[in-house]
N, C-alpha and C positions, 0 to 999 in steps of 0.2 A: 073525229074522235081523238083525242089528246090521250098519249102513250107514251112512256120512256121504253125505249129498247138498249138493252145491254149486247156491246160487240166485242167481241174476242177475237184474240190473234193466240192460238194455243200453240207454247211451244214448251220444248223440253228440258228446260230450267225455268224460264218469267213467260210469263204467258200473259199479254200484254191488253190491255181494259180500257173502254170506253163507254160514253153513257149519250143516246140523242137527248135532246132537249123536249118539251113534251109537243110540239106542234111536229115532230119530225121531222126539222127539216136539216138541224145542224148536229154533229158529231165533237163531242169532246172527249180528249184522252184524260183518264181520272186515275190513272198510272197500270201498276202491273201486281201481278203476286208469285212469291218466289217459292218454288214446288218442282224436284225433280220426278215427283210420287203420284203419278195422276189422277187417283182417288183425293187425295188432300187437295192436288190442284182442283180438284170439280167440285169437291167440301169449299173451300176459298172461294169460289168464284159464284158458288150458291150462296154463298153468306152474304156476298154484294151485291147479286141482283133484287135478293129481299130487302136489305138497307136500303136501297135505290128506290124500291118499289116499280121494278120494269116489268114489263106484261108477256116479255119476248127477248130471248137472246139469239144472236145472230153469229155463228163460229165460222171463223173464212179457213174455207177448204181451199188446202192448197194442190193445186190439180198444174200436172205438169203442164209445159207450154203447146204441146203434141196434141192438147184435149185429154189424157189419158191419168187416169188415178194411180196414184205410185202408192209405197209402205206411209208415207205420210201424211197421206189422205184417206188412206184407213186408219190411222191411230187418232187423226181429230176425226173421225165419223164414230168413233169409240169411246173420244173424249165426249162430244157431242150426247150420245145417248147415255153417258155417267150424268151428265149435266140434266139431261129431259127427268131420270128416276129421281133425280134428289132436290131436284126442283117444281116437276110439275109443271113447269111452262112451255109453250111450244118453242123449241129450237130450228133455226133455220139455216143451213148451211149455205154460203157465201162464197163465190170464184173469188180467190186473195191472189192470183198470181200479179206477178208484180209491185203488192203492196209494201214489199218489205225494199226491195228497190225504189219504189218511190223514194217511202221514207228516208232513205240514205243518200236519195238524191236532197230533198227538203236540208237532211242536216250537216248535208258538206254546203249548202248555199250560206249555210247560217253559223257555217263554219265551228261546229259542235263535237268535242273531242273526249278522248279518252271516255272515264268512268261514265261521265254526263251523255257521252253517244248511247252507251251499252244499256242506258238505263230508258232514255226514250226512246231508241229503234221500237224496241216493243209497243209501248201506247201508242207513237204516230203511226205505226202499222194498224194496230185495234181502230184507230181512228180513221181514216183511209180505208180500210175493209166497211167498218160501219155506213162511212160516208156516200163510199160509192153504192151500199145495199138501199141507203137512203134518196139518193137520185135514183138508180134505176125502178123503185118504186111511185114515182111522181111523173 
């Protein structure tokens, strides 16, 4: 059954966006939205899973390395359920640890700097959380 799913990497300025392709199998970052206010940010981020027409969003909990849910893993399970009422689609929360290291690994490879870093850490993260939610489904 062919499905877009929207993945998120919610953070406390850009809260960073991606979109699967509809066979499920690939992850694209389709950028970020800039929201220090996280009702606006969950307004925003509902606004693009409608335009996309995704069936399912996917927010990666960031859960410490210990296995243990910290203050930041209850404020995306907050974001998360802002995002279920005003969207209506089922939300799926995601282990992100490490995603955001990846990605900073990815863009010292690609050697990516200043304003340009700050602006993809977020999407290659959303991308990378999606990605990984997408294999370990297969």
């Amino acid at each position: 059954m062919a499905e877009r799913i929207l993945g998120v990497d919610f953070g406390d300025t850009r809260t960073g966006l991606a979109v699967s392709d509809l066979l499920g199998m690939l992850a694209n970052g389709i950028g970020y939205v800039n929201s220090t206010y996280m009702p606006k940010t969950a307004d925003m981020v509902a606004d693009k899973a409608k335009e996309l027409g995704v069936s399912k969003i996917v927010v990666g909990l960031p859960i410490n390395m210990n296995g243990t849910l910290g203050p930041r893993a209850e404020h995306a399970k907050e974001f998360a359920q802002m995002l279920a009422e005003k969207t209506g689609l089922p939300i799926e929360m995601f282990d992100e640890r490490c995603s955001t290291m990846a990605a900073h690994q990815i863009l010292n490879l690609t050697d990516t700097r200043g304003k340009k870093r700050k602006a993809a850490v977020d999407t290659l993260s959303a991308q990378i959380i999606l990605q990984n939610y997408l294999d370990s489904k297969r």
